[in-house]
N, C-alpha and C positions, 0 to 999 in steps of 0.2 A: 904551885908546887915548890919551886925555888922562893917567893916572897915567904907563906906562911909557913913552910915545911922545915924550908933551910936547906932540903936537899937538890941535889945535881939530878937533871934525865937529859935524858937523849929523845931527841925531836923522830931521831930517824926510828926506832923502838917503834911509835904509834900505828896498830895496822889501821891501814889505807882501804877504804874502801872503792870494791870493786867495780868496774865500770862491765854493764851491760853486752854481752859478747851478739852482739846485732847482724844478721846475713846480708851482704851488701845485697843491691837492687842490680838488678841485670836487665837489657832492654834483648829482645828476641831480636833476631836477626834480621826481622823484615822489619822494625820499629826503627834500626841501627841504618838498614838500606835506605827506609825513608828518608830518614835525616841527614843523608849525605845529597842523593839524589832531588832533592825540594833546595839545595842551596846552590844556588846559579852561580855566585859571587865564586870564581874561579881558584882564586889566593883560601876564602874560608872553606869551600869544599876541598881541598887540596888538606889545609891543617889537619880537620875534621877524619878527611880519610888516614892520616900521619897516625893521630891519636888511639882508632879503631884498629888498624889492618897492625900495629905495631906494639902497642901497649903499653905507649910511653907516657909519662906522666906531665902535664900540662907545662910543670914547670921547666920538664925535661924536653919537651917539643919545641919553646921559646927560644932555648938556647941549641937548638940545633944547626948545623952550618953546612954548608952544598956539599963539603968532601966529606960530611958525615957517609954521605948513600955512597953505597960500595954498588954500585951496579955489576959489577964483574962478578960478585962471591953472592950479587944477590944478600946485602944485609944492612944495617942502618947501625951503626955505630954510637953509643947513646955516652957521652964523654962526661964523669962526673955526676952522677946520677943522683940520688937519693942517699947518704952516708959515703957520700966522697968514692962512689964503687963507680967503674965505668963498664958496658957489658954492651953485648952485639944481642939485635933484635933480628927477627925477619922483613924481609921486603918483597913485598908478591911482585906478581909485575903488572899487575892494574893498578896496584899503587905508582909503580916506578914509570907505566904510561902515562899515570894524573900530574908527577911531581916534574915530567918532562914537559909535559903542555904548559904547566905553571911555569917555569923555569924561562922557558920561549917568550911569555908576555911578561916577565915580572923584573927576569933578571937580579935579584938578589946579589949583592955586593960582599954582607959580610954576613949576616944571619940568612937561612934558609927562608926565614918567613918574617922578613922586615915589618915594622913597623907606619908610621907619616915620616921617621928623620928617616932617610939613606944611611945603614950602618949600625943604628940601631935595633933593636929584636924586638918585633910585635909584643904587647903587655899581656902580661896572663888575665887582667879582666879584662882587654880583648876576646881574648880568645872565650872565653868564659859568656861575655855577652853575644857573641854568635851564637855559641851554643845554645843559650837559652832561645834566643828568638827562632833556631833551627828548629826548637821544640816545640813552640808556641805556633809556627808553620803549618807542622803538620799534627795537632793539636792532642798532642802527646799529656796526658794528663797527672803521670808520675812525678813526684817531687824529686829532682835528682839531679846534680850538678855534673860537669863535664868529663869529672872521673868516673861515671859509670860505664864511660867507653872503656877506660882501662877493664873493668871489671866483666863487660862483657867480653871483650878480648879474649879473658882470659876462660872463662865458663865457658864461650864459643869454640875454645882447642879444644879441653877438655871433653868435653859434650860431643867433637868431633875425635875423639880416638889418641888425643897428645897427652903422651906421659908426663904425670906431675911434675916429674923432674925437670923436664923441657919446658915446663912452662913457668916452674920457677926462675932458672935462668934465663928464660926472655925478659920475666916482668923482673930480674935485678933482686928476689927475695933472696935475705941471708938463711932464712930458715924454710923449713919444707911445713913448717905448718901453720905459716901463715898463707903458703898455697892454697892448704888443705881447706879453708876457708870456701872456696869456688870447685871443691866436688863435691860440698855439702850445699851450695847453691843449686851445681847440676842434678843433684838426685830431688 
């Protein structure tokens, strides 16, 4: 266009084509149960339940640290999230039972869910490789990586009677209709 034409464009001008607007996968709740309850390993069932019962994001759970859990207000503090936003999740208290057993054996120093070094934070393909083998356990046969706990998470309020709204800002969305995304899952 510029060599043979001579003329000037603008790159940004070209439409873009559209990428596929795809319904996430969502595991039922007894799918979600299993794969908590089949993982013996104390610190992985612990993450695992962090991920599900919260709906925080893999890379948002790594970095998570012991004064995150507010036990008193009951909530999990999620600091620096996804576009630099920091926002309060829920903490049931079968979570906040599982995260005190781990706590007692693990003792974590500076991240919630250490790593092999002292001090350092467990790797996201850590956590990523438990999950898959937690699948492969109880032989879960959906293609689906470790955020579809987020995604059930959030289908699971929904599905149980939590306003969009609420479960926008649990999961940290700036917009309500990438919520809306998980009541067209639930229906």
């Amino acid at each position: 266009w510029e060599k043979v034409l001579g003329r000037s464009w603008n790159a940004n001008k070209l439409p873009r084509s559209k990428r596929a607007k795809t319904l996430p996968e969502v595991l039922s709740e007894e799918e979600v149960r299993q794969l908590i309850c089949q993982t013996k390993n104390l610190k992985h069932r612990a993450f695992l339940k962090v991920l599900y019962t919260t709906g925080v994001r893999v890379g948002e759970l790594v970095k998570l640290k012991p004064g995150d859990i507010d036990s008193k207000r009951m909530v999990v503090r999620v600091e620096m999230g996804k576009g630099k936003k920091s926002r309060y999740t829920v903490l049931s208290m079968p979570l906040l039972k599982e995260l005190r057993a781990y706590w007692l054996e693990y003792r974590p120093r500076v991240y919630l869910f250490e790593g092999q070094v002292p001090g350092r934070h467990i790797s996201i393909r850590t956590v990523q490789t438990v999950f898959k083998q937690a699948c492969k356990r109880i032989g879960l046969r959906k293609q689906v990586g470790v955020h579809v706990l987020r995604h059930s998470f959030a289908t699971h309020l929904l599905e149980n009677g939590v306003d969009t709204l609420t479960v926008k800002a649990l999961l940290g969305h700036s917009d309500v209709s990438t919520t809306a995304r998980y009541v067209h899952v639930q229906n």
